[in-house]
C-alpha positions in Angstrom: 45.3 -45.1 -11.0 48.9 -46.0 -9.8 49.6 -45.0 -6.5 52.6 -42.6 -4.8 53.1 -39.3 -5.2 53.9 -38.3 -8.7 56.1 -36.5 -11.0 56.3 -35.9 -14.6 59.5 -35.9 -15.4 59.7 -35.5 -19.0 57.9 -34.1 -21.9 57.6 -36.1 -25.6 59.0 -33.5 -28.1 58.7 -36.2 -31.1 56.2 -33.9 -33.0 58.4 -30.2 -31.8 61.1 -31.4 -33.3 61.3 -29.3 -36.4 58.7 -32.2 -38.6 60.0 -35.6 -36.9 58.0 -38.0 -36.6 56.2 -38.6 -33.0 57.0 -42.1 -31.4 53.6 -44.2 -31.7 51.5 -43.6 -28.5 52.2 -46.8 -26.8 55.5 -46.3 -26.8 55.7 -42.6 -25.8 55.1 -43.2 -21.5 57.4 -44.5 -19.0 56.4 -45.8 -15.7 59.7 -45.4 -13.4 58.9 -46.4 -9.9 61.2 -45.0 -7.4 61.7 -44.9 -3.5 60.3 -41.9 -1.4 64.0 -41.3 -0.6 65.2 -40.6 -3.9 62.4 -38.1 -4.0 62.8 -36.9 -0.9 66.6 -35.9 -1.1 65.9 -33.8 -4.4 67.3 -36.3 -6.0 64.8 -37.6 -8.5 64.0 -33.8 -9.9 68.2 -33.3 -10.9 67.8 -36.6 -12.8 64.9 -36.0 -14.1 66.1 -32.6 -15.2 69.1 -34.5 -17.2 67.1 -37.2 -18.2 64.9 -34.4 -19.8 67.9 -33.3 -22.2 69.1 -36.8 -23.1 66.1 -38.9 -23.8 63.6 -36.3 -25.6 61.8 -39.4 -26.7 60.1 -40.6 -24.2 57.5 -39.7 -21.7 59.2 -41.0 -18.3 56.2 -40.8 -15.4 58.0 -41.2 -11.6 56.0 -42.3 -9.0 57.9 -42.1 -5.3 56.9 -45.1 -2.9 58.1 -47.9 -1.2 60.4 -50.2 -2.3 57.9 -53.0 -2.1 55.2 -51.0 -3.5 57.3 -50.4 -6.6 58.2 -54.2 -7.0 54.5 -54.9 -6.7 53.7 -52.4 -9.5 56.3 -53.9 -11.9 55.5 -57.4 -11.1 51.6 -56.2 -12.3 53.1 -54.5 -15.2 51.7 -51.0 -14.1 55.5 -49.7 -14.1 58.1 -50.4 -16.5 61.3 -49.7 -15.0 62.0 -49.0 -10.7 64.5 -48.1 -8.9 64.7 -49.9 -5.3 67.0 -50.0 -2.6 66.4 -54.3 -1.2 68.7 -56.8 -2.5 67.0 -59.7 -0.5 63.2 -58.3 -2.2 65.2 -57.7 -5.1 66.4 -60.9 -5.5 63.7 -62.8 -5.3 61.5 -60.5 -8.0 64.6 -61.3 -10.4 64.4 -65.2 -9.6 60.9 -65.3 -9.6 61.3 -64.1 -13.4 59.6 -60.8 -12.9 62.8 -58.4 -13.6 65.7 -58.1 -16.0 69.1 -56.0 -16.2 69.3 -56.1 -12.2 72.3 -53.4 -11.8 73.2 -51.5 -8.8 73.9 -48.1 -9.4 74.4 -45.9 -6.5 74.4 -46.5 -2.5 74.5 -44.8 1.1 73.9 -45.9 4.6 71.4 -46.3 6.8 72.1 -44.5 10.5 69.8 -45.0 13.4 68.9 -40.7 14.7 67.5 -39.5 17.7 67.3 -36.7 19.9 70.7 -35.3 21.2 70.1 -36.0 24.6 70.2 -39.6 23.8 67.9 -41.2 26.5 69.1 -44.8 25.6 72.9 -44.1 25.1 72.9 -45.0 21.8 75.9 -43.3 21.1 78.1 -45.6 23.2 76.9 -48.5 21.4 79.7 -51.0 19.7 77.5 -52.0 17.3 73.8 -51.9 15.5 72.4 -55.0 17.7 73.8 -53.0 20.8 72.1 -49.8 19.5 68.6 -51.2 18.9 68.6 -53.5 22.1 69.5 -50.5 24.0 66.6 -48.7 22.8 64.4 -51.8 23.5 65.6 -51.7 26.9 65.2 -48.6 27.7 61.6 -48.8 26.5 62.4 -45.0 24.3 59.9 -44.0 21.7 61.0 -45.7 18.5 59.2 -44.8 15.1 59.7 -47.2 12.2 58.4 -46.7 8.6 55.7 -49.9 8.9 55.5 -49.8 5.1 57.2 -52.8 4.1 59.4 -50.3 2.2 63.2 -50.7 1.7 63.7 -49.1 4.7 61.4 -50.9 6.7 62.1 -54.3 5.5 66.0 -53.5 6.8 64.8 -52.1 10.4 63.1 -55.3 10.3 66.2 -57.6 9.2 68.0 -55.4 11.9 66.1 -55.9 14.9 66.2 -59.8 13.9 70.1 -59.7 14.2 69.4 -58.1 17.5 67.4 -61.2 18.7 64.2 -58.9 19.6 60.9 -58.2 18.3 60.0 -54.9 18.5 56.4 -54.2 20.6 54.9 -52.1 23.1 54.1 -48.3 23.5 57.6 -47.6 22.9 57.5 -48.7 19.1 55.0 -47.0 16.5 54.8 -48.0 12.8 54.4 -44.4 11.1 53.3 -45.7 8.0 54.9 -42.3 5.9 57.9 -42.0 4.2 61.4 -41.0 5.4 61.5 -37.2 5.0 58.0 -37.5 7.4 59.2 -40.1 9.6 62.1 -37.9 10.5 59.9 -34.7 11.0 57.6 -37.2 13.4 60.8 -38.2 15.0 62.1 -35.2 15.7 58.8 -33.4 16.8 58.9 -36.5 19.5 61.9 -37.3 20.8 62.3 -40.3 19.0 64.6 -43.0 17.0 64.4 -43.7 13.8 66.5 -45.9 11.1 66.5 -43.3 7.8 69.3 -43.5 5.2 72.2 -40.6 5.6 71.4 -38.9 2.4 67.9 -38.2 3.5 69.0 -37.4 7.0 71.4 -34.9 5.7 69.0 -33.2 3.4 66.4 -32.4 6.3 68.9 -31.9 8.7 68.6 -28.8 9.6 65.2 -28.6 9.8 65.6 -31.7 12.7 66.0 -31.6 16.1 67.6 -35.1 15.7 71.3 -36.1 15.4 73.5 -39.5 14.1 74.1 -41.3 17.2 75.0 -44.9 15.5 76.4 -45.6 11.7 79.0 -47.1 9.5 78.1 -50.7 10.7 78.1 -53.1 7.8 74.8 -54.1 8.3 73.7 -50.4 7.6 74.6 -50.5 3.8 72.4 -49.4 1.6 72.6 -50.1 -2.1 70.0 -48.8 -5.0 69.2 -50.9 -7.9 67.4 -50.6 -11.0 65.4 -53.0 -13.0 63.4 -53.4 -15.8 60.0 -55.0 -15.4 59.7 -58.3 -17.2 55.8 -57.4 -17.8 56.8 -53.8 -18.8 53.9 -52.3 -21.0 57.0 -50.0 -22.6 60.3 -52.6 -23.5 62.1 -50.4 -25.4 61.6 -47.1 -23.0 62.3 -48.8 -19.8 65.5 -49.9 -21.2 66.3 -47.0 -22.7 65.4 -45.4 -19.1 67.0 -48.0 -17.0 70.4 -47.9 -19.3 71.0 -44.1 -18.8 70.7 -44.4 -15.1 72.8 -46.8 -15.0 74.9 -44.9 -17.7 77.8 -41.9 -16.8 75.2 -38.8 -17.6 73.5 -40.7 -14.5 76.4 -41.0 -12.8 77.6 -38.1 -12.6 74.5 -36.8 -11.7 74.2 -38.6 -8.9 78.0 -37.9 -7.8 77.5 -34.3 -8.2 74.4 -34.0 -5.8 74.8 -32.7 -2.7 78.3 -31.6 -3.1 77.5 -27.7 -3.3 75.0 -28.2 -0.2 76.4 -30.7 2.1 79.8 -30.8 0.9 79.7 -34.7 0.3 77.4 -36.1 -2.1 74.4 -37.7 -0.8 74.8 -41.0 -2.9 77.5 -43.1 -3.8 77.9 -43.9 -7.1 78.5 -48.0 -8.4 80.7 -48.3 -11.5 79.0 -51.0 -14.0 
């Protein structure tokens, strides 16, 4: 059984469509392994509701986890395409000869959140290794992902630019995904590192607020490949060229824009 919450996105309509003929049975599922963010910002049901419309064909199966989670499920060929958000992970499944058609499709930020009253002055922080090592400092409660997700591994990557490894009371590895991690966060009084799209979708539902962002170091860009050991060729390229395709696209530069005035992802031109 693969693991992750999942979704069924789509439904094959081969044999409803008025006497066609069914795609063989090996070729009818998709295994599309995404991160617990695109899930978690509503973002996974709109394209999945598109996706629905354009590619009748196949049978496309989401499962929200980790970003390393879904790289270790394509590299053992139980998913076929993912969508991920670390180039440095990312990079070395693609050199390691376990991906193909690496494109980057979409992107946000990452902020660092906490409570409004801001124990370690974040806010007045000139930069990300100033933020983190004034939380460090300060010794104020801290709650990273501990996941070895996409979002973990860049906490991790972060605090090593700020010269300090993270330990003590003060810093707990959550072990749950972003939309938790910020309800844990906010039920606490504590920091986090979440992308902005995710932030902004649970937003209102937080006691938490964006105390330090737009740091280069905080970019976060979402990438999709297809799995070199793919059980379905054919429908995880089919799947990973229409998200990477304009239906996608404008999808993803649509959502959020009614709701939060902004959309919640960026979109990459290919």
């Amino acid at each position: 059984m693969i693991p992750g919450r999942h979704l069924t996105l789509l439904c094959t309509l081969g044999a409803l469509a008025g006497g066609c003929e069914p795609a063989p049975s090996r070729h009818a599922s998709v295994v599309f392994a995404t991160t617990t963010s695109v899930e978690d910002t509503g973002l996974l049901e709109a394209l999945g509701a598109a996706m629905r419309a354009d590619l009748p064909e196949w049978r496309v199966r989401a499962v929200a986890v980790g970003t390393g989670q879904a790289l270790a499920l394509a590299r053992r060929g139980d998913a076929d395409v993912v969508l991920v958000h670390d180039p440095a992970a990312e990079s070395t499944f693609i050199a390691a000869g376990h991906g193909q058609r690496w494109r980057t499709i979409m992107r946000n930020d990452f902020v660092v959140v906490g409570p409004s009253a801001d124990p370690a002055g974040v806010r007045a922080a000139a930069d990300t290794r100033a933020a983190l090592a004034r939380i460090a400092r300060s010794r104020s409660l801290f709650l990273s992902r501990g996941d070895s997700s996409g979002t973990h591994r860049r906490e991790v990557d972060l605090w090593r630019l700020a010269g300090i490894e993270p330990e003590g009371d003060w810093y707990i590895e959550a072990g749950v995904g972003q939309g938790d991690l910020l309800r844990m966060a906010s039920e606490r009084g504590g920091y986090a590192i979440v992308d902005r799209g995710t932030f902004r979708y649970h937003e209102a539902r937080l006691a938490l607020e964006v105390l330090h962002a737009d740091d280069p170091p905080l970019d976060n860009p979402y990438s999709v490949i297809v799995a070199a050991r793919a059980t379905n060729p054919a429908g995880a390229r089919a799947v990973a060229d229409w998200l990477s395709g304009e239906r996608a696209g404008a999808v993803i530069d649509g959502f959020g824009r009614a709701e939060f005035g902004v959309p919640l992802f960026e979109v990459v031109s290919n």
